[in-house]
C-alpha positions in Angstrom: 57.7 121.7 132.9 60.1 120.5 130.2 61.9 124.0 130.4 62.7 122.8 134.4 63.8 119.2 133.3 66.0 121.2 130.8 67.2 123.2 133.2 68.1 120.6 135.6 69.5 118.4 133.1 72.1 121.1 132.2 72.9 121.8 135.8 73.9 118.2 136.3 76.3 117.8 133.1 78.1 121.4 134.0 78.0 120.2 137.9 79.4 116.9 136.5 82.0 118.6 134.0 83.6 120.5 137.1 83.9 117.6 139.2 86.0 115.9 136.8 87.8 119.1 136.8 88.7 118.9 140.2 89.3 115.5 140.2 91.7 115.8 137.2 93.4 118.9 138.5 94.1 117.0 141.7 95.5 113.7 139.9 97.6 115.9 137.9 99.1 117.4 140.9 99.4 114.5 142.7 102.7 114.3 144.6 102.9 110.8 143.4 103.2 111.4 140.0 106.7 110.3 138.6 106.7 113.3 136.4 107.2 115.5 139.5 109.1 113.2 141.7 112.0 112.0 139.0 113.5 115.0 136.8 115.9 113.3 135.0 118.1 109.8 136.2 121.7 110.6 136.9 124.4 110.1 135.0 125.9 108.1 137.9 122.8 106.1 139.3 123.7 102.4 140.2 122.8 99.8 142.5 123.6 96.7 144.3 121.2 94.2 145.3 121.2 90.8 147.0 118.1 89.1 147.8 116.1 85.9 148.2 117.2 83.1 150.4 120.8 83.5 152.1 120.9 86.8 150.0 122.3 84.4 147.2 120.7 86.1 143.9 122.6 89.4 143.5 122.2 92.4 140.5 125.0 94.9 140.1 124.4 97.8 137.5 128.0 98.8 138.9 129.8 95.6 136.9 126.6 94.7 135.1 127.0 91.3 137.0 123.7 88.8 137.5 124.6 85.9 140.2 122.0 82.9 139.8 121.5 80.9 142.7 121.2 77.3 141.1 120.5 75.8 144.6 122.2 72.4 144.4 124.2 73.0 141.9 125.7 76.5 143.5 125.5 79.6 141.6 126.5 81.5 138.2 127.6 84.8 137.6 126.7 86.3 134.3 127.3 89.8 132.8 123.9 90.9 132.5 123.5 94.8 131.6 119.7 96.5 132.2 119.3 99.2 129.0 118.8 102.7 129.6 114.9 102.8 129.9 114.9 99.7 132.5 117.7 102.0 134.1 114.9 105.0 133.8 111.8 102.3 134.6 114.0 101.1 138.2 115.0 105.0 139.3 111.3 105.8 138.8 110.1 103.3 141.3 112.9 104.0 143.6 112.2 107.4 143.6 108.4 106.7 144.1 109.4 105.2 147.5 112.0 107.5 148.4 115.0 105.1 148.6 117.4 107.8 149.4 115.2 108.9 152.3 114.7 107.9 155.7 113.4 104.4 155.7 112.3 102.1 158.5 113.0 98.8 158.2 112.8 97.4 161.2 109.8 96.4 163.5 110.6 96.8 166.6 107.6 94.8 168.3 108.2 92.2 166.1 108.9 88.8 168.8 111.7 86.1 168.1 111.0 84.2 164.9 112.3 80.9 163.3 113.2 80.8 160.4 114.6 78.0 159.2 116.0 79.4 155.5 116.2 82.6 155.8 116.1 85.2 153.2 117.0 88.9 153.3 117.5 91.7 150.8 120.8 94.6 151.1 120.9 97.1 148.9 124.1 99.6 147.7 122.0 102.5 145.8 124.2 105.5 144.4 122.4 108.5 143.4 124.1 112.3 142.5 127.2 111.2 144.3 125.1 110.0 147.6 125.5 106.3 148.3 122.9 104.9 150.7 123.2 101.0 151.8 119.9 99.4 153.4 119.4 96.2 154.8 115.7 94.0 155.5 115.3 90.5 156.2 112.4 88.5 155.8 109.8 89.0 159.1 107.3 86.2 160.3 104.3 88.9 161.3 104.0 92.3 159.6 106.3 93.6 158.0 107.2 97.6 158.0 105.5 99.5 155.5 109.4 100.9 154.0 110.8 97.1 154.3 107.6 96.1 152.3 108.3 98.5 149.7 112.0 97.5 149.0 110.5 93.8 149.1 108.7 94.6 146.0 110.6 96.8 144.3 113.2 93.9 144.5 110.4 91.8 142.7 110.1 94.1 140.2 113.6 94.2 139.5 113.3 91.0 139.5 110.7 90.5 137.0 112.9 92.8 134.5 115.6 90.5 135.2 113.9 87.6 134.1 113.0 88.7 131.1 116.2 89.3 129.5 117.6 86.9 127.0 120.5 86.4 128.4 119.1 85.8 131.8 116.9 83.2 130.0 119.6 81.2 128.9 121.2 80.7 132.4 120.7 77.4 133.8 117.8 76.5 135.6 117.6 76.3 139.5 117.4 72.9 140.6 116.0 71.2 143.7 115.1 73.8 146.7 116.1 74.9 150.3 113.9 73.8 152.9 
């Protein structure tokens, strides 16, 4: 009897042991995993990007240029340079989404919408010589699943952004839009 619990015991940890196999054999050659969709960044990547509301906050690796929407007190440009590994850390995510592909960014069923500030995002990316401009705005229902991923890749941009020293020291924004 023991021999049989034995038995069964070992069954489960080598049944276990390939399972975990698999499953790390298919992680690892997961299509999603940066290591296969981003070689190396190109010597020439860069980006524009304007977002928020009226498109007024802008980042632009071309000039190294941050512009700060203050609100009531208009705006300030700074030169603001992201290092090499944000550089690496943005390519990465926009290769995760395939920025350079085809995108859809509009939704089409979507009915007339009021919006009384509105907010909207345009981006100038250049990759290997290929420059690709894309435009979303801000939607009241759902939003496409491609206009939803620039949204947040734009908040993570953002989020670098923020944390920079010399974005830190810019004035803060004061009052709001309504």
């Amino acid at each position: 009897m023991k021999e049989k619990g034995t038995l069964s015991s070992k069954l489960k940890s080598l049944l276990g042991m390939i399972v975990i196999s698999i499953l790390l054999c298919t992680m690892g050659c997961s299509k999603d995993a940066p290591e296969d969709i981003v070689s190396e960044m190109p010597e020439d990547f860069n980006f524009r990007l304007a977002y928020g509301t009226y498109g007024k906050q802008k980042i632009d690796t071309f000039s190294n240029t941050v512009v700060k929407d203050l609100v009531e007190d208009g705006s300030i440009e700074a030169n603001i340079a992201f290092t090499k590994e944000e550089m690496k850390q943005i390519y990465t995510e926009m290769m995760k989404i395939n920025i350079m592909g085809e995108l859809v960014v509009e939704n089409k069923n979507e009915k007339e919408c009021s919006v009384i500030t509105p907010s909207f995002t345009t981006w100038d990316i250049q990759i290997n010589g290929e420059t690709k401009s894309v435009y979303t705005k801000n939607y009241c229902d759902d939003y496409p699943k491609d206009a939803l991923k620039l949204v947040r890749l734009a908040e993570y941009i953002h989020s670098i952004l923020i944390n920079k020293e010399e974005y830190k020291e810019l004035p803060e924004s004061k009052g709001y839009y309504e």
